[in-house]
C-alpha positions, 0 to 999 in steps of 0.5 A: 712427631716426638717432643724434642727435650730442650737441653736447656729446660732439662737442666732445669727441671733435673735442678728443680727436682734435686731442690725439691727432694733435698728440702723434703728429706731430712737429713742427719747432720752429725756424727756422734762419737766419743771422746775421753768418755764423754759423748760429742756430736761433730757437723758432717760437714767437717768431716771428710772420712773417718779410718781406722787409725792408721800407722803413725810416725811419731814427730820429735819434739811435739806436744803430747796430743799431737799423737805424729803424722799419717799417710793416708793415700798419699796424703800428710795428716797430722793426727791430734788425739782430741782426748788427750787435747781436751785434758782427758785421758789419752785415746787407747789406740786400740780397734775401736779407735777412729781418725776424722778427717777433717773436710777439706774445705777447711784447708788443713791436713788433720786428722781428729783421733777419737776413742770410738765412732757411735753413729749418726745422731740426730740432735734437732729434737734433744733437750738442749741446756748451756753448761760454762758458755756451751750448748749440752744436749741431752738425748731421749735417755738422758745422756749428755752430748757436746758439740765439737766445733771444728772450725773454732778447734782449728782456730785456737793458737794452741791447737795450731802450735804442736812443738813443745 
């Protein structure tokens, strides 16, 4: 006679094992890309997906970082060019161009314009230094990185007021 399965106790070591892998693997955790020229390293989990740039419709009266809204299936995003928001130039637009989503655990319908998307970066080992009140890290090449915090970008009364 077979062992019957307990649904139950299934369940449970299904869990247990899926625990079990998560803590062995080590999981890449940021996303780098570029901004202005200057390299960021951004937490995946702030990020719901990452386009092309889209088609745009431009919103009168607006600041100009706030770059005008996106449909993305079905879906308003605003789209704020991050370079031009950190008072650094102004991304190109050009195919190399990429919009962050940002997670929807945020509750907000916005869309991070960068200049270009680099990779997956795994800062857990570089050389970390505090540059003005920020953490720098620096990779095994020597190249300085800046953590982009989302949650406190969304925060900031300046990026939440886009009319001039």
């Amino acid at each position: 006679m077979s062992k019957r399965l307990n649904l139950r106790e299934f369940q449970q070591n299904l869990i247990d094992r899926l625990q079990a892998t998560d803590m062995s693997v080590e999981r890449v955790s940021t996303l780098g890309v570029q901004i202005g020229g200057r390299n960021w390293l951004v937490d995946m989990v702030d990020i719901g997906e990452v386009l092309p740039l889209p088609p745009l419709t431009v919103v009168p009266f607006t600041k100009p970082w706030f770059r005008g809204v996106a449909n993305v299936r079905g879906n308003l995003f605003g789209v704020i060019d991050m370079a031009a928001y950190e008072h650094s130039g102004a991304a190109s637009g050009d195919i190399n161009n990429r919009v962050l989503l940002v997670a929807e655990r945020h509750a907000f319908n916005v869309a991070l314009l960068v200049d270009r998307v680099l990779g997956s970066r795994d800062a857990r080992r570089w050389l970390q230094s505090e540059v003005d009140g920020q953490i720098e890290y620096h990779d095994e090449q020597g190249t300085s990185w800046h953590k982009l915090d989302v949650s406190g970008l969304l925060e900031q009364a300046e990026f939440l007021q886009i009319g001039v």
